[in-house]
C-alpha positions as CSV (number, residue, x, y, z in Angstrom):
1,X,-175.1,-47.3,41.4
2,X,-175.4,-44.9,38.8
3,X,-176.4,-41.4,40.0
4,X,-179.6,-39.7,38.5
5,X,-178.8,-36.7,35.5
6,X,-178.9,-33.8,37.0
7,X,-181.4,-31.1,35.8
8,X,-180.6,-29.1,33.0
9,X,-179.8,-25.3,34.3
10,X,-181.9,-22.7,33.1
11,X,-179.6,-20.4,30.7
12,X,-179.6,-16.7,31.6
13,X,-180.7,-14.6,29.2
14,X,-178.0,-13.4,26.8
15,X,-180.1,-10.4,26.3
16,X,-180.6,-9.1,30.0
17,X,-177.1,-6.7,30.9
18,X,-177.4,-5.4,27.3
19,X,-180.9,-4.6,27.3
20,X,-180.5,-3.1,30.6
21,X,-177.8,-0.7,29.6
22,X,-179.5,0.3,26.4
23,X,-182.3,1.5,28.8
24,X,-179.4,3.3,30.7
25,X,-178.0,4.9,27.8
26,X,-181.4,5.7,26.1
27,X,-182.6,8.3,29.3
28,X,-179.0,9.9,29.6
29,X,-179.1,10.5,26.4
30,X,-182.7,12.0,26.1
31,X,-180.7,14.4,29.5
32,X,-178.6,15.5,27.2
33,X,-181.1,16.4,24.5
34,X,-182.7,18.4,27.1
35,X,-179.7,19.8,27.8
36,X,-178.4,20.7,24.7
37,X,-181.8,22.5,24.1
38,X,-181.1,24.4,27.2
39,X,-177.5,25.0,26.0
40,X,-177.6,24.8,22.2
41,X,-174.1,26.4,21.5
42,X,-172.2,23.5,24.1
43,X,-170.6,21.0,21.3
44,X,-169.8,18.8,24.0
45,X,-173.7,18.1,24.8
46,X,-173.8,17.5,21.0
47,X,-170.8,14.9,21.5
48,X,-172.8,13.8,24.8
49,X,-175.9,12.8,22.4
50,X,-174.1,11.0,19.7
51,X,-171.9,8.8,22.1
52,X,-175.0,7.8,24.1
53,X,-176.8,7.0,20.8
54,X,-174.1,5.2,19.9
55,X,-173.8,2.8,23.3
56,X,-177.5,3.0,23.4
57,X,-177.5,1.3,19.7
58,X,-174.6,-1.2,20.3
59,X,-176.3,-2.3,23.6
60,X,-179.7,-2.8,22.1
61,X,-178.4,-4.5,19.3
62,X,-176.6,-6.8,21.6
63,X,-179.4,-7.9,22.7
64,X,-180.9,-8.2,19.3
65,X,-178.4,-10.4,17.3
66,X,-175.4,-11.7,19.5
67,X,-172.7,-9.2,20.8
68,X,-170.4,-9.8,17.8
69,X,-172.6,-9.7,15.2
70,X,-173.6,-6.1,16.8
71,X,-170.4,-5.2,17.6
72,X,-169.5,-6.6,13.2
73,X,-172.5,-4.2,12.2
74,X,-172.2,-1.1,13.9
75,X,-167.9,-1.3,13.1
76,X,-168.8,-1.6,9.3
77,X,-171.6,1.4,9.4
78,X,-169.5,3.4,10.9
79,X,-166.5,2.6,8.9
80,X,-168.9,3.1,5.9
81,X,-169.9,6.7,7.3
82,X,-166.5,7.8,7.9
83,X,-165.1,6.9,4.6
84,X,-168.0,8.6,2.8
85,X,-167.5,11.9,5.2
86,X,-163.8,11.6,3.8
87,X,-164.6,11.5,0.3
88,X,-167.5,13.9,0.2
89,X,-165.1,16.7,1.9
90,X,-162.7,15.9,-0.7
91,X,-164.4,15.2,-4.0
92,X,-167.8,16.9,-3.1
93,X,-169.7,13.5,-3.9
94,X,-171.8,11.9,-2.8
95,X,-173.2,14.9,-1.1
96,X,-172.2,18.3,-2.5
97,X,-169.3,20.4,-1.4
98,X,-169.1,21.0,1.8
99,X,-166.5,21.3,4.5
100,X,-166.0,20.7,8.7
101,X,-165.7,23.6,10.8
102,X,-163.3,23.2,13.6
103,X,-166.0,23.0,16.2
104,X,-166.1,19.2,16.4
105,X,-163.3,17.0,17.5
106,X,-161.0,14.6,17.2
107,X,-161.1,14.9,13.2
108,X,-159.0,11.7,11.7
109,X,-158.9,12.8,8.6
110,X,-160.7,15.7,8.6
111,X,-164.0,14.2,9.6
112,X,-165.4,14.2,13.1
113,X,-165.3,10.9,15.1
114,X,-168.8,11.6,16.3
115,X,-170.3,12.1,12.9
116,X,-169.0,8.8,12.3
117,X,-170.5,7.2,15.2
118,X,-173.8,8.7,14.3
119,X,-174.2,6.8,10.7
120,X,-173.5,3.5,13.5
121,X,-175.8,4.3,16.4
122,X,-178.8,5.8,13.8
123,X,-178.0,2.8,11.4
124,X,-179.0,0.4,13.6
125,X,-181.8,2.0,15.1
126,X,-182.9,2.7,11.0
127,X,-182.3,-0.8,10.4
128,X,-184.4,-2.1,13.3
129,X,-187.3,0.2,12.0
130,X,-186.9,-1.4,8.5
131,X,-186.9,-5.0,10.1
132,X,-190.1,-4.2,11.4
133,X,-191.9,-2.1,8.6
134,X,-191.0,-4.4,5.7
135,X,-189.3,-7.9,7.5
136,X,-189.5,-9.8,3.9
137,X,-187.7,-9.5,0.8
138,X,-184.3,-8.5,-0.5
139,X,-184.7,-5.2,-0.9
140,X,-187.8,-4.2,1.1
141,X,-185.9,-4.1,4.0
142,X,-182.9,-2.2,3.2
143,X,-184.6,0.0,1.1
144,X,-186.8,1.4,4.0
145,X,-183.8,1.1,6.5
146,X,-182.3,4.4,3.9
147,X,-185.5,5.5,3.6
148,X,-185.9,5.9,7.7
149,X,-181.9,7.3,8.2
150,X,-182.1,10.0,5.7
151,X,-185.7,11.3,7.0
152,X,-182.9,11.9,10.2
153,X,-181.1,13.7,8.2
154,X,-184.0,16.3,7.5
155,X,-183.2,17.5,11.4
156,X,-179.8,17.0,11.5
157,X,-178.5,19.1,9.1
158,X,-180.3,22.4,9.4
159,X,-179.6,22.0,13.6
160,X,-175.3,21.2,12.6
161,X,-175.7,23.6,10.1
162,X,-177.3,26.4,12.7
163,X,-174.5,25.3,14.7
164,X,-171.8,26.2,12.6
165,X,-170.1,22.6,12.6
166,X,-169.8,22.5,8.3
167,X,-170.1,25.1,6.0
168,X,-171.9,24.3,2.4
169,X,-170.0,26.2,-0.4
170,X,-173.5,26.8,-1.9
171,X,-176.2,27.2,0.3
172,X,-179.2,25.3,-0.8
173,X,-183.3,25.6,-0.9
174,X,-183.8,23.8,2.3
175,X,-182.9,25.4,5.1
176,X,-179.4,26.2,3.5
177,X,-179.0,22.5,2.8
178,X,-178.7,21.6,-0.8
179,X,-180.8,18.9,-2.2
180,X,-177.4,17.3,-3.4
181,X,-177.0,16.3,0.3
182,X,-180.4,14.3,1.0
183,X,-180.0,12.0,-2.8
184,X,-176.1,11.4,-1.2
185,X,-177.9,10.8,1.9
186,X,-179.8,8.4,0.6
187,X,-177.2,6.4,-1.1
188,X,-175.1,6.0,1.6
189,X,-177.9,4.8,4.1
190,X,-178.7,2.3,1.3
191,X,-175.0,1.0,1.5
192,X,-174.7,1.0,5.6
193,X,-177.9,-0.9,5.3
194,X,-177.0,-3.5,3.3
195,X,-173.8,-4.0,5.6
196,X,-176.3,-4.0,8.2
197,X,-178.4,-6.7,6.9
198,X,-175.4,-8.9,5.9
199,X,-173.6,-8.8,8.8
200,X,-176.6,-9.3,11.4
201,X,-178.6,-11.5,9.3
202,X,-182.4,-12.6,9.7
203,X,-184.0,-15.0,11.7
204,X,-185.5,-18.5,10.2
205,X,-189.2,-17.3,9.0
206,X,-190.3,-20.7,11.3
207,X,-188.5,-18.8,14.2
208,X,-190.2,-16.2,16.8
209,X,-188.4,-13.8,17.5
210,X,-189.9,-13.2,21.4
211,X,-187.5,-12.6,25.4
212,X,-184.6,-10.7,24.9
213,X,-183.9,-10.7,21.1
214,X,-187.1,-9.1,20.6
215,X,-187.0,-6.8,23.4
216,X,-183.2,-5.8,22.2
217,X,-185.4,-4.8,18.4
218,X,-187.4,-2.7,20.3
219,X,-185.6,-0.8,22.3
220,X,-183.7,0.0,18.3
221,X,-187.0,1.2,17.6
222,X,-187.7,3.2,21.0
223,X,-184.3,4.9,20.3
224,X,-185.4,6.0,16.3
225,X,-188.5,6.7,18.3
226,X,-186.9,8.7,21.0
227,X,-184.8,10.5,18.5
228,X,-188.0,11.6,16.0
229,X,-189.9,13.0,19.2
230,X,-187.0,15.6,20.8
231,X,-186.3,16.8,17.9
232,X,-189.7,17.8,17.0
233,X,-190.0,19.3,20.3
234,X,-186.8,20.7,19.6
235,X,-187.4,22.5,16.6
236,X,-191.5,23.4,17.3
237,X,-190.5,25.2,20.9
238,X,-187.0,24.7,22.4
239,X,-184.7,26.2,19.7
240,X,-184.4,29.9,19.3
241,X,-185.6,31.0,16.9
242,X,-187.8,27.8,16.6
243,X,-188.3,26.3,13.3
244,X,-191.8,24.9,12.5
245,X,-191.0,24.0,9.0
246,X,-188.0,21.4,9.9
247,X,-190.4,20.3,13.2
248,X,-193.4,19.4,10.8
249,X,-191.1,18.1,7.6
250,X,-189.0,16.0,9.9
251,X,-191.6,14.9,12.2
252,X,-193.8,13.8,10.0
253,X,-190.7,12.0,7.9
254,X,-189.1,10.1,11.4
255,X,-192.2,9.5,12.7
256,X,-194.0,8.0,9.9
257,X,-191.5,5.3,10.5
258,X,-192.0,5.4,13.7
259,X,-195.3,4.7,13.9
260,X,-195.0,1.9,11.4
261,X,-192.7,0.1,13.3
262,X,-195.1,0.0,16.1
263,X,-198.0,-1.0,14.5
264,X,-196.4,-4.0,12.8
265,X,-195.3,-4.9,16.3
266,X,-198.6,-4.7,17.6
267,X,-199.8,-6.5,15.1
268,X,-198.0,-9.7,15.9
């Protein structure tokens, strides 16, 4: 007598345990934002951030693609960070000469593991934001992925710099930045991005993108979000001295993005 089939099991979702500890990492590491406003001159509460941005962004983008695509993507942006850090202390390019303090460590190299990390973590949050803002094209995409790291970049060097972890041999207009550093900005983003967008790859157009996968995107995009809102606080009232001009310029720079990445989402 043959026996009936038995009923196909219902698949957990892949997406669950990741998602989960992206929300985990996401509110630690908004506790240590708070924290480091509190305590501004600790570099280990700067170390605290970028290593929960980093498991935040991994975790999320878990969720998002498959673990090893994630795991593929963040490797090469942070790979791709590092080895620009390495050559821009030595050579001055892409992003004008400057030089690490011994604040930060370890230092392969010379460059700060956690600076390294960061181009990973804030890559794939960037690239999550581009996905959403501009999800067709060649070049849409990882164009506005740059676009949306290196408005970051308009907090985080004048709060590093005011923190003495790197020195610019020639301070410059904004901030004591040099505009040097934003155009090498800019070209590096572009590059992580289009590692990003190789390695993680996009979903059939005749695909939605809905359960975990989706919810993985926007917890990327809650994290950019996240990110744009503390330090805009942190610059309008926490800081001290506080600094209005980097509040409104990088506010309005992150949270454009922001906002355009939610409103697409809505959208659909």
């Amino acid at each position: 007598m043959l026996s009936e089939p038995e009923a196909p099991r219902t698949p957990r979702p892949a997406g669950a345990w990741p998602n989960a500890a992206g929300v985990v990492a996401l509110a630690a590491m908004v506790a240590a934002q708070i924290a480091t406003g509190l305590r501004p001159q600790d570099p280990r509460l700067t170390t605290a951030v970028v290593v929960l941005l980093a498991v935040g962004a991994l975790a999320f983008a878990a969720a998002a693609y498959t673990p090893r695509r994630a795991a593929g993507a963040f490797t090469a942006a942070v790979a791709a960070g590092y080895a620009a850090e390495w050559i821009g202390t030595r050579t001055g390019l892409p992003f004008g000469d400057y030089r690490y303090t011994d604040v930060l460590w370890p230092r392969p190299g010379g460059v700060p593991l956690i600076v390294a990390l960061a181009w990973g973590g804030m890559g794939l949050a960037a690239h999550a934001v581009a996905r959403r803002v501009a999800p067709r094209g060649r070049m849409a995409p990882i164009l506005t992925g740059a676009l949306a790291l290196t408005a970051w970049d308009l907090f985080l060097d004048p709060q590093m710099l005011g923190l003495g972890l790197w020195v610019w041999a020639e301070p410059g207009p904004y901030r004591g930045v040099p505009l040097t550093n934003f155009a090498g900005w800019l070209l590096v983003s572009f590059l992580v991005m289009a590692l990003l967008d190789r390695i993680t790859g996009r979903p059939a157009a005749d695909r939605p993108v809905t359960g975990a996968e989706a919810a993985g995107t926007t917890g990327l995009v809650a994290l950019y979000t996240v990110m744009a809102l503390m330090e805009t606080v942190g610059f309008a009232v926490v800081f001290r001295p506080p600094d209005p001009f980097v509040a409104a310029a990088g506010g309005l720079a992150m949270g454009a993005f922001a906002l355009l990445a939610w409103g697409c989402a809505w959208r659909r």
